[in-house]
C-alpha positions as CSV (number, residue, x, y, z in Angstrom):
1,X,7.9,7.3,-19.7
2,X,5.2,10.4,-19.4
3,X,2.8,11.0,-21.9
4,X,0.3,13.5,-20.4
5,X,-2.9,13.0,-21.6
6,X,-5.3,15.9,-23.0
7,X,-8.1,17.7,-20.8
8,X,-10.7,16.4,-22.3
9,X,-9.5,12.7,-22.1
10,X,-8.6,13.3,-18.2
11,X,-12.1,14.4,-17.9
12,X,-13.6,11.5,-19.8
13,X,-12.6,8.9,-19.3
14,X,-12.6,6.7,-16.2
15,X,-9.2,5.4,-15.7
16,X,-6.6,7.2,-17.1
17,X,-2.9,6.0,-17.5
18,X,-0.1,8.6,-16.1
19,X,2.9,6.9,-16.1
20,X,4.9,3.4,-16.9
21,X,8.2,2.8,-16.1
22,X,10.6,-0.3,-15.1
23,X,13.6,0.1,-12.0
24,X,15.7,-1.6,-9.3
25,X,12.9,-0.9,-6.8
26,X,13.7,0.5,-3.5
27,X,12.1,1.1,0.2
28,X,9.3,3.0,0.0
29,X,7.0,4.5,2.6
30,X,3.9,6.6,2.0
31,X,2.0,7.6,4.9
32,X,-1.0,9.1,2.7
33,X,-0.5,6.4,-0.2
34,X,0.2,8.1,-3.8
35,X,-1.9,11.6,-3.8
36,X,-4.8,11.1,-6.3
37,X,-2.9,8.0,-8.3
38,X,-3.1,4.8,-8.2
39,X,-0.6,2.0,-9.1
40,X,-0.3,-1.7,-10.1
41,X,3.1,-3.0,-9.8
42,X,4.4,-6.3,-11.4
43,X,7.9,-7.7,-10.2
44,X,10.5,-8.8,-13.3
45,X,13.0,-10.4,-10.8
46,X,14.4,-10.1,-7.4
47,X,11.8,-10.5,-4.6
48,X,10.2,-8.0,-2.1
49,X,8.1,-7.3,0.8
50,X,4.6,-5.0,0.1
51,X,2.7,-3.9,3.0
52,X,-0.4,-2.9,2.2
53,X,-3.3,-0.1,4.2
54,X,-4.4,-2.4,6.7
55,X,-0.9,-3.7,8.0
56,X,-1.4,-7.3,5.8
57,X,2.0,-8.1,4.2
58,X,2.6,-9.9,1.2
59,X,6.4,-11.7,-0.4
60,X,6.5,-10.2,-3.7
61,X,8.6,-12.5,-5.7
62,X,9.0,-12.6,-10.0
63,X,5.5,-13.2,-11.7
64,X,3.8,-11.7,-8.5
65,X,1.6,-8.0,-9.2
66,X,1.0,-5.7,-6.1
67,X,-1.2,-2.8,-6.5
68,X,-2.9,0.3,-4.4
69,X,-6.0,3.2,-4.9
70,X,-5.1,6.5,-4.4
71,X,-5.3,8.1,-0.8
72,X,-4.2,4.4,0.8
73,X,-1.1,4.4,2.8
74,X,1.0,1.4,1.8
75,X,4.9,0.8,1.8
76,X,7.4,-1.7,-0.3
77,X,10.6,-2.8,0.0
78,X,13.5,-5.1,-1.5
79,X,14.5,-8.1,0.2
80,X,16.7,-9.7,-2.5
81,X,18.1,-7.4,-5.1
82,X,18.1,-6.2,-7.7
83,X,14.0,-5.7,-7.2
84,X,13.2,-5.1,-11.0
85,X,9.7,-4.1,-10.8
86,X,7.5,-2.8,-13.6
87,X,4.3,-0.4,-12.7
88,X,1.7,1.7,-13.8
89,X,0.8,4.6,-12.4
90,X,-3.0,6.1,-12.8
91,X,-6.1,8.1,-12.3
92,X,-9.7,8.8,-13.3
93,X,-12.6,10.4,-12.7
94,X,-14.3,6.8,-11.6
95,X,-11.4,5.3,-10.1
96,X,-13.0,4.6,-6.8
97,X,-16.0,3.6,-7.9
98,X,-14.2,1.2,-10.4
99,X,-12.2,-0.8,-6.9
100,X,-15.3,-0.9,-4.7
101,X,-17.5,-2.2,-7.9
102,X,-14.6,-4.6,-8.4
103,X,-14.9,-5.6,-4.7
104,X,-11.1,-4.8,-4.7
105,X,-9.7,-4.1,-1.4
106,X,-7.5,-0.7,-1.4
107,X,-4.5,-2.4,-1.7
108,X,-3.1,-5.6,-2.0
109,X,-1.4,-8.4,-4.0
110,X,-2.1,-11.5,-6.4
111,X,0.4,-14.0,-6.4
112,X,1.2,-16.5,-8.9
113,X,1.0,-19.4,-6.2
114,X,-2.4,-18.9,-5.4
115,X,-3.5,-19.3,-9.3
116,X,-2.6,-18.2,-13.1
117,X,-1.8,-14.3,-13.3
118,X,-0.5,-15.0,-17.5
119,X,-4.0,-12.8,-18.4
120,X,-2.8,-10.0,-16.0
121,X,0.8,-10.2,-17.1
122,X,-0.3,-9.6,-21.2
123,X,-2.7,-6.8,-19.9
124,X,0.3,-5.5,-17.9
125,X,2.3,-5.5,-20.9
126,X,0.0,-4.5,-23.4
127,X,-0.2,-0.9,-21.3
128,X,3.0,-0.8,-21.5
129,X,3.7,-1.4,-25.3
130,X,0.7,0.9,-26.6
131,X,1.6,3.8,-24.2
132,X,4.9,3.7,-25.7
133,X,3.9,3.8,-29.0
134,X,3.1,7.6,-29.0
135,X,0.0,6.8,-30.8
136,X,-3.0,9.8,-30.4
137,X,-5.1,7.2,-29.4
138,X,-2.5,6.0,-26.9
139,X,-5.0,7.4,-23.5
140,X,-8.3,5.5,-24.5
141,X,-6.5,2.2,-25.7
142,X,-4.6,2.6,-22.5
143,X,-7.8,3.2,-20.3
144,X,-9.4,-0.3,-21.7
145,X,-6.5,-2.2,-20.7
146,X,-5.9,-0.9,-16.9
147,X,-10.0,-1.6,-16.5
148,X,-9.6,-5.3,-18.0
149,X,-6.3,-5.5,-16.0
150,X,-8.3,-4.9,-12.8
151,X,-10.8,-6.6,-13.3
152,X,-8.2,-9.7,-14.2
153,X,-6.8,-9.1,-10.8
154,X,-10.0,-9.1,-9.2
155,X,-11.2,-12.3,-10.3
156,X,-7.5,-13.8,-9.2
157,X,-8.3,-12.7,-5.7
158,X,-8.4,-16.0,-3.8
159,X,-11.3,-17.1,-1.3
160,X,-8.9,-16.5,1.5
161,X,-8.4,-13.6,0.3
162,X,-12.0,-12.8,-0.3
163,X,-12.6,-13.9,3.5
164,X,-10.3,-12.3,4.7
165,X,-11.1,-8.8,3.0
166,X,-14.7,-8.8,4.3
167,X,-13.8,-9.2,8.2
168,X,-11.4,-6.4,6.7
169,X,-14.2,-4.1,5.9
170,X,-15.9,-5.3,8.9
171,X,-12.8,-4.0,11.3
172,X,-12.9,-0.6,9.3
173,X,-14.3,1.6,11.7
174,X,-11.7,0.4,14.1
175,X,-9.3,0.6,11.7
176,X,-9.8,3.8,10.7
177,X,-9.9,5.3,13.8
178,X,-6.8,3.9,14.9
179,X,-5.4,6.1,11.5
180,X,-6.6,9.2,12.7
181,X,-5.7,8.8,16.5
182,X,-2.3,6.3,16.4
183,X,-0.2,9.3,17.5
184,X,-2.5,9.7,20.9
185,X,-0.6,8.8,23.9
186,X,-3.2,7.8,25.3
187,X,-5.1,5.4,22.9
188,X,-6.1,1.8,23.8
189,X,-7.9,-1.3,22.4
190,X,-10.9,-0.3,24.7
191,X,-11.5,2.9,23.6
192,X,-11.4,1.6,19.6
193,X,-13.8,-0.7,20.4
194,X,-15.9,1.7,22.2
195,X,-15.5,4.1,19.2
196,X,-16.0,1.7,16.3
197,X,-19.3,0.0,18.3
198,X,-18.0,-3.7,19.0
199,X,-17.0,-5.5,21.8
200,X,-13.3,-5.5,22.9
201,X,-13.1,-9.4,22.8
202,X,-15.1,-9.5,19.2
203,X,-12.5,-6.7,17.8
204,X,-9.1,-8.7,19.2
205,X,-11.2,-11.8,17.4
206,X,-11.6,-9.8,14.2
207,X,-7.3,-8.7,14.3
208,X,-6.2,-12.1,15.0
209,X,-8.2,-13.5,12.1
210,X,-7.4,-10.5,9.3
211,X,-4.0,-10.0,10.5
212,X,-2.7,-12.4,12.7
213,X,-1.9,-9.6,15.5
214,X,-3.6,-7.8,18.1
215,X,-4.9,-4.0,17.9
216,X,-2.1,-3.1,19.7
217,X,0.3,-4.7,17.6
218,X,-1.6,-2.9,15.4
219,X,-1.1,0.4,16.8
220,X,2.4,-0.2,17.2
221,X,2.7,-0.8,13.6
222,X,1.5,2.6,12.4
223,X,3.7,4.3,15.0
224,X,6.7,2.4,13.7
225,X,5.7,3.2,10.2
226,X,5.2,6.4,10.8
227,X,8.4,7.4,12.9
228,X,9.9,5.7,9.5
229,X,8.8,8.3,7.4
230,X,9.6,11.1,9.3
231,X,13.3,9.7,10.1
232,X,14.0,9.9,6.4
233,X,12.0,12.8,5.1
234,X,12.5,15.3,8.1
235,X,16.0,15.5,8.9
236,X,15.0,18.6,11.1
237,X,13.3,16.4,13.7
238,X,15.5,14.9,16.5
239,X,14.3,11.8,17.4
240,X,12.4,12.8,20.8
241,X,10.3,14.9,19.1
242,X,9.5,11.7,16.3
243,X,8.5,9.8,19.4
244,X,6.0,12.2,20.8
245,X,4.2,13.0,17.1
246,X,4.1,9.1,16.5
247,X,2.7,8.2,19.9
248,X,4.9,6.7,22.4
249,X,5.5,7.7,25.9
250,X,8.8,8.2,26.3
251,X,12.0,8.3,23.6
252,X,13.7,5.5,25.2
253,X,10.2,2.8,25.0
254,X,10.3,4.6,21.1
255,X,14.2,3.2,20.5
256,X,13.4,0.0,22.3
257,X,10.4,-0.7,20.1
258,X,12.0,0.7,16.6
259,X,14.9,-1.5,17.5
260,X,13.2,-4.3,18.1
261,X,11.2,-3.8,15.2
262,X,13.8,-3.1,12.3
263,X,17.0,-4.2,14.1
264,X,18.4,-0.8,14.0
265,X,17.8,2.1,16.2
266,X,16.4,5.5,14.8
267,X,19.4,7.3,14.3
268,X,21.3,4.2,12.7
269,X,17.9,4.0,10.6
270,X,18.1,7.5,9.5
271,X,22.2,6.5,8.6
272,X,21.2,4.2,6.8
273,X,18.0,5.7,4.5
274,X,17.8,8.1,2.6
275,X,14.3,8.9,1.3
276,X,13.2,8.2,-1.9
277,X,10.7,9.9,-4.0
């Protein structure tokens, strides 16, 4: 349900609550995250898988809240359905500043087995019930309610998950360079390291801890997700062409690793999904 919210409160106030709405939640795969928006995410029933920036994955089952900033590439997907997922979608002028002040990562997920989320859920709903209500005051009442819900889900944030986030932002030179420069033929662990100014033995340390995977599992996890998104939003590309913008050397190494990746080769991929906006 959209309610659009007045100039002056968009310019105003620091969080400010686009959209709400409840579904049978299927695949999705954003590249470059949700524009300008943010979302928090709360799953009803059903259980699914959320991936989040920095390749981390998370089983989303009922209770469980996943949630992004805007700009931060991020993907979801049912793996028992029907996924019924409720989520809020949202902006502001000091939405940014409101995550890193948190010391919420970009993305991730709180999960009900790693402590009580009951305080996040009545936030959660309470968004939900006064944006409904088609009150004038709807936007502001709104706004106080997404800041106490995030700052709800930042205190749930576990001290693995604290730990794990700082070696997080300690990889995010490397990280970030492998962002901009996955779909070079000719990158390498070496030459990340060299670029983000570490060691190549202290980086592979940092992956294995964060992630539980190498930098070039890494790297073959943005070219995957990538080739992804292209297979269901460009119908015009044939798949050797997707496997020289994503990176890989040849088409047939690309349908070896997609295959062994998703079980499926590219074309029965693209068969088989249809994008969703």
């Amino acid at each position: 349900m959209f309610y659009e919210p007045t100039e002056k409160e968009t310019n105003l106030l620091p969080l400010v609550v686009q959209l709400v709405d409840d579904h049978d939640q299927e695949e999705k795969i954003r590249v470059s995250g949700l524009g300008a928006h943010g979302q928090v995410s709360l799953c009803e029933s059903g259980e699914g898988i959320f991936t989040d920036t920095n390749g981390r994955t998370y089983e989303i089952k009922e209770g469980d809240i996943f949630f992004f900033a805007p700009e931060n590439p991020h993907s979801y997907k049912p793996v028992k359905k029907p996924w019924m997922v409720k989520y809020i979608v949202f902006t502001g002028i000091s939405l940014s500043d409101i995550f890193r002040n948190l010391t919420l990562p970009g993305s991730g997920a709180c999960l009900t087995e790693n402590g009580d989320l009951s305080s996040a859920k009545l936030l959660f709903n309470d968004i939900f019930e006064v944006y409904r209500s088609g009150r004038k005051s709807r936007h502001v009442t709104a706004s106080a309610y997404l800041y106490s819900l995030l700052v709800a889900l930042s205190k749930h944030r576990s001290s693995e998950n604290r730990e794990r986030d700082d070696i997080i932002r300690r990889l995010m030179p490397a990280l970030q360079y492998i962002n901009a420069n996955f779909d070079d033929k000719l990158l390498s662990s070496e030459l990340i390291a060299e670029n983000a100014g570490m060691s190549h033995a202290h980086m592979c340390r940092l992956f294995k801890s964060a992630f539980d995977i190498s930098p070039h599992d890494y790297i073959i996890y943005k070219r995957i997700t990538n080739s992804k998104h292209l297979l269901q939003a460009r119908k015009d590309l044939n798949v050797q062409t997707i496997s020289d913008m994503c990176g890989f050397n040849s088409p047939g190494y690309f349908i070896k690793v997609f295959k062994a990746k998703t079980g499926l080769t590219p074309t029965q991929y693209r068969a088989k999904n249809a994008y969703m906006f």
